[in-house]
C-alpha positions, -999 to +999 in steps of 0.1 A: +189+518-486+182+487-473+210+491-443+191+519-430+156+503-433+172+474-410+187+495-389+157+515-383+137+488-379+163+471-350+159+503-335+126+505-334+128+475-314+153+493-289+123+513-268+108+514-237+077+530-230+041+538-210+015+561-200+016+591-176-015+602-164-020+631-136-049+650-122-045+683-108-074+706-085-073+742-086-041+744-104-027+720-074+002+691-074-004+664-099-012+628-083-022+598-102-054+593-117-061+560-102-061+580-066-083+607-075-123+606-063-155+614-080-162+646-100-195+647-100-215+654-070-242+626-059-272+649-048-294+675-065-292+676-103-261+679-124-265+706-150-235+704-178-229+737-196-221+740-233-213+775-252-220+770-292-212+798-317-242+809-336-219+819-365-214+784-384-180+774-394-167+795-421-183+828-415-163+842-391-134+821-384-120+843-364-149+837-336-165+805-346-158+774-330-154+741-352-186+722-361-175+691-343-161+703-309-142+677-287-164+674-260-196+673-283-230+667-275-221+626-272-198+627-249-220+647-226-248+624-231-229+593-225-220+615-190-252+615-184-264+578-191-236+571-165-252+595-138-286+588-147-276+546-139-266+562-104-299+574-103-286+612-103-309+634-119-289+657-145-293+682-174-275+696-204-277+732-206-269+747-240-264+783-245-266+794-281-244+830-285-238+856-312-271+857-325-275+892-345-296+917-332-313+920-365-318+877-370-356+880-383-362+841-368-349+844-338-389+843-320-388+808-345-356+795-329-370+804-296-402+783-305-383+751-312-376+747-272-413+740-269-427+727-301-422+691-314-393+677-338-420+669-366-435+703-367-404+726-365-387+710-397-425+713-412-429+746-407-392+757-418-396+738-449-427+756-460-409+792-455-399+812-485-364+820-474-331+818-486-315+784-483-284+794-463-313+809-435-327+771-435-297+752-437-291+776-403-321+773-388-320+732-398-286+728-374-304+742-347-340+727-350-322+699-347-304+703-314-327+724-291-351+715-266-363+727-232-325+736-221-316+752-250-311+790-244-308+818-273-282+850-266-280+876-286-252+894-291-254+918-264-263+892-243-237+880-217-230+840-219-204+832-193-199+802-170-215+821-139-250+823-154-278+805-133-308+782-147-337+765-128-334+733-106-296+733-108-278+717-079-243+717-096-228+732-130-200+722-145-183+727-178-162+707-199-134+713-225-103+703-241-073+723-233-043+718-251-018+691-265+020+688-261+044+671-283+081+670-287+114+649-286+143+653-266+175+647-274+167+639-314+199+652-331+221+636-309+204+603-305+211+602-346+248+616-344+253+588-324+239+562-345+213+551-315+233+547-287+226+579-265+189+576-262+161+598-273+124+606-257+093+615-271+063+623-259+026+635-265+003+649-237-034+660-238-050+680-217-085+680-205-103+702-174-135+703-154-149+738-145-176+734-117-195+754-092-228+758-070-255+785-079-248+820-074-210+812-066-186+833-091-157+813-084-148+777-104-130+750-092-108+734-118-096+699-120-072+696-147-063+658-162-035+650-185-030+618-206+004+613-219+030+584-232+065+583-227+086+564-251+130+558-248+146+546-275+182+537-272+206+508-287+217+504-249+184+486-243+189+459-267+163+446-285+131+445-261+107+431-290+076+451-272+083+430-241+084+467-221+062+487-247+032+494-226+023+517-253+000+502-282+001+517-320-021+541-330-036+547-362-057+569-382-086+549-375-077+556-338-055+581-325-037+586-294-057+614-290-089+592-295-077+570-266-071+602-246-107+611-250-120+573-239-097+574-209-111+610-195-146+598-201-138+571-183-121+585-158-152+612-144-174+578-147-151+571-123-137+536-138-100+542-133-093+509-121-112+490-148-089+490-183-112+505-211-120+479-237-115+491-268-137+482-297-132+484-337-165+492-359-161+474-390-192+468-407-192+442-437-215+462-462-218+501-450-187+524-436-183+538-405-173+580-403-169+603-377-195+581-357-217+585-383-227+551-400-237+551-441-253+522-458-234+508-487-270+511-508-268+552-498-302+550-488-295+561-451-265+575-429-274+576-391-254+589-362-243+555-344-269+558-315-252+533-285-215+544-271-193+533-300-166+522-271-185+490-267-213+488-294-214+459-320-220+465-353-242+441-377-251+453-412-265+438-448-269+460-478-301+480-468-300+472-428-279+473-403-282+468-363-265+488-329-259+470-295-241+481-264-246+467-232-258+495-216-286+516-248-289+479-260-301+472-295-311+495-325-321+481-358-323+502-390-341+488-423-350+499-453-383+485-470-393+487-507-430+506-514-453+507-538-464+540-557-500+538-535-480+549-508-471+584-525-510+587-536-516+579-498-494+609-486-508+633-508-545+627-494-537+616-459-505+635-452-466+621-445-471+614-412-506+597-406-497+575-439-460+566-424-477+556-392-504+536-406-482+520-429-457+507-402-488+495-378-507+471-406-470+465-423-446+458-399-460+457-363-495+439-371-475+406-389-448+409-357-477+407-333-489+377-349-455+360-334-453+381-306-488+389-287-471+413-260-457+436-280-460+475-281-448+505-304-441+543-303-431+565-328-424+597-345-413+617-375-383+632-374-372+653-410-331+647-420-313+674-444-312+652-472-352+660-479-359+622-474-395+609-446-381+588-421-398+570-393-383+562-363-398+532-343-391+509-313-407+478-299-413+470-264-430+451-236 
């Protein structure tokens, strides 16, 4: 047993191997990356399309899509912050489809693109509805605003429908992904000498068009690895493995992801650091960051490719470069505080208590300093208040 460990592990050190990555338009010849130009275009305003299923995961699998797409809300976001540094003005149009014709809160949902965070989770949680109809209506309280647009099911939600003050649309999704081995069986029949390849490719495209045009143009980019293995190479000892390991804590397909964002930010020629989130206290899931006293979990709110994570047992802190730094805390209270909320009200009490608390002792230290906030209501039936300090 211990031959073929050895002998695996001497021909794991046999191998060659690096990164192919193409870029196709309009279903064109593929050319490197590192020559292709911008995607986006620099004037008017840049309106990104996103289609999501009304139907949540599990109702209809046959027509849902998953609850976590690839190219999520983030990664459209972090888009953005890159345009909006370029001083291109840009949106994020998101078209909810499927509704039933018979939804009785579909006017509500259709309120929530005008009325504030605070008041739509108020109003839901005071309704006397089933708990599956406000778990529903929850998800999408909590992602709509002004560009948010209901469809029913009879509606038509396509990639050629046009929206106010939009210069450019384009839409963006994950393809496919290719995996095999050639050569295997042989490769093993000849204990290593002729050699095998593997390889793994992800595909990603950009759908785009002006308004009132019904035809796209695609560009298509692919994000693979190569890797030969063959007793013929000798040991190489990584010397010519341009291909790093991957893990469950990050996938291949995790560095595919980075590499296409970076690549429409247009930062081929720039390597993309890669950055590990390991707190001390909390953990770290699915972007999500939970607090090792279970007293909060927050979605990480800089780009996790560079943010820097600091945390103790009831706080922890968020910095990129480019959001810069968020600080979460939680405070011990008194009972007066729940007496307080029942006269005054959540919101007024939460307020008040954070301005004679927190920002009146801070302005003692600090004279020029400023604060906004709001409520915000999280699924987990627990007041929060959001807050941030300025000049």
């Amino acid at each position: 047993m211990k031959i073929y460990f050895f002998l695996f592990l001497f021909l794991y050190q046999c191998q060659i191997s690096w990164y192919h990555t193409r870029v196709s338009i309009n279903h064109g010849d593929e050319t490197p990356i590192s020559l292709a130009g911008p995607v986006f275009n620099e004037s008017g305003t840049t309106c990104f399309i996103s289609s999501i299923p009304f139907a949540m995961e599990g109702e209809n699998p046959k027509t849902t899509l998953s609850t976590k797409p690839i190219i999520d809300r983030q990664f459209i976001e972090n888009l953005r912050t890159n345009l909006n540094l370029k001083g291109i003005p840009s949106k994020h149009i998101k078209e909810v489809f499927g509704i039933p014709k018979n939804w009785p809160h579909f006017e509500l949902m259709q309120s929530f693109r005008t009325s504030p965070n605070f008041n739509r989770f108020k109003q839901i949680e005071s309704m006397p509805i089933d708990e599956s109809e406000k778990t529903k209506l929850h998800k999408f309280a909590e992602i709509t605003d002004e560009n948010t647009y209901f469809l029913k099911v009879d509606d038509v939600t396509s990639l050629f429908n046009d929206y106010e003050d939009c210069s450019y649309y384009y839409h963006i999704v994950y393809q496919k992904k290719e995996k095999d081995n050639y050569n295997l069986l042989t490769f093993f029949l000849t204990l290593g000498i002729l050699p095998t390849v593997n390889y793994e490719n992800h595909y990603y495209a950009v759908y785009s068009r002006k308004p009132l045009e019904k035809k796209l143009n695609l560009v298509t980019y692919k994000y693979g690895y190569r890797r030969l293995i063959s007793l013929l190479l000798l040991p190489t000892f990584n010397f010519f493995n341009e291909v790093r390991l991957y893990n469950q804590d990050y996938r291949f397909f995790d560095h595919t992801k980075d590499q296409f964002l970076s690549s429409l930010e247009n930062k081929n020629s720039e390597p993309l650091p890669i950055k590990y989130l390991n707190p001390v206290y909390g953990d770290v899931k699915d972007n999500v960051y939970i607090s090792d006293s279970g007293l909060f979990d927050t979605k990480i709110p800089v780009d996790a490719r560079y943010a820097v994570i600091r945390d103790g047992k009831v706080n922890v802190s968020f910095y990129d470069p480019i959001h810069g730094l968020y600080k979460i805390q939680a405070i011990n209270v008194n009972q007066k505080i729940n007496s307080d909320i029942i006269t005054n009200g959540i919101e007024p009490t939460l307020k008040d208590f954070i301005k004679t608390k927190l920002v009146e002792k801070i302005q003692k230290k600090i004279s020029k300093i400023n604060y906004c906030s709001r409520i915000i209501y999280s699924r987990i039936s627990r007041w929060n208040l959001y807050f941030y300090f300025g000049n």
